[in-house]
C-alpha positions in Angstrom: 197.5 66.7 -56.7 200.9 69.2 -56.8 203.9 67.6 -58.3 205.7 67.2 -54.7 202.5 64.8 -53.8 203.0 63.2 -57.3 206.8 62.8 -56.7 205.8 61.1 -53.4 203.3 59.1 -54.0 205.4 57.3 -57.1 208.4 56.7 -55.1 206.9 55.2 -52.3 204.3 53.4 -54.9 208.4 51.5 -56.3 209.2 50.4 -52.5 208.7 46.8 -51.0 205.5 46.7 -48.7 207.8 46.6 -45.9 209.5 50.0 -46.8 205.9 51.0 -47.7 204.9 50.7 -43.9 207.8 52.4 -42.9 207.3 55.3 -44.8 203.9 55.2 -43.9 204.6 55.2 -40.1 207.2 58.1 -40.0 204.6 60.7 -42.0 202.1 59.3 -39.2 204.8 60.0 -36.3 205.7 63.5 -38.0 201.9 64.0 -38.2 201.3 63.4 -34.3 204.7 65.9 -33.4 203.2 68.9 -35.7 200.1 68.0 -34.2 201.0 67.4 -30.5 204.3 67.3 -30.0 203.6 66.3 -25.9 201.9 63.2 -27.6 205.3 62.0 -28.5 206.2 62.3 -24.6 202.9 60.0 -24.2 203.5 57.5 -26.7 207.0 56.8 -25.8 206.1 56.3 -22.2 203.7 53.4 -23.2 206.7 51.8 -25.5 209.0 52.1 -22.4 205.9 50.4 -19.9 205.7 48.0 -22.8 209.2 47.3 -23.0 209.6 47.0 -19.6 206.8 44.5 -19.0 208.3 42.7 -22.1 211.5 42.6 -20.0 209.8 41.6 -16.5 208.0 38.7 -18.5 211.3 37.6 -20.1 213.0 37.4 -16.6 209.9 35.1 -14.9 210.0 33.3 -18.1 213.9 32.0 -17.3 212.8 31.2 -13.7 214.9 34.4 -11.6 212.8 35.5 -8.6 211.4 39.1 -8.7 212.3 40.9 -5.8 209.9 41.9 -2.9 209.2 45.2 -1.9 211.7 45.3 0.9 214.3 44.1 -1.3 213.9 46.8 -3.9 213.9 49.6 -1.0 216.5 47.8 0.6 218.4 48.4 -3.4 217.2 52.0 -3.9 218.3 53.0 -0.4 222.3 51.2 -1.3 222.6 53.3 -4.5 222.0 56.0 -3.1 224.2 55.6 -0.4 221.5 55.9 2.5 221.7 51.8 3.3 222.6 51.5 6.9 222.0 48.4 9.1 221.5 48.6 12.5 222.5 46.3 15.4 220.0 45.2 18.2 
């Protein structure tokens, strides 16, 4: 074992469990980017779908309506400045 793994492994031997995990997940996510680095792009698209089905969850939970298909076209096309009702 070289003195920098030595160094490392007391140190982090000294932290909490908590801190322990920490450490433990930021050498895994530098592991994946020397790796992969597109596998960073992957993972944080599934924490955002995650997050966002957290969010969608949370929102049904305290009883608001979703809206329908039409509505959210009817929303994009408003932002963008392309809503336009016509008379018949």
């Amino acid at each position: 074992m070289s003195v920098t793994e030595q160094a490392l492994l007391e140190k982090w031997r000294e932290l909490p469990q908590d801190k322990q995990q920490q450490v433990l997940e930021f050498v895994e996510f530098l592991h994946i980017k020397a790796l992969d680095p597109q596998a960073l792009a992957r993972i944080n698209k599934a924490s955002l779908g995650e997050r966002l089905r957290q969010i969608r969850a949370k929102i049904v939970a305290d009883g608001e309506l979703l809206l329908t298909q039409d509505e959210i076209e009817k929303e994009i096309a408003s932002r963008r400045g392309g809503l336009q009702e016509t008379e018949t």
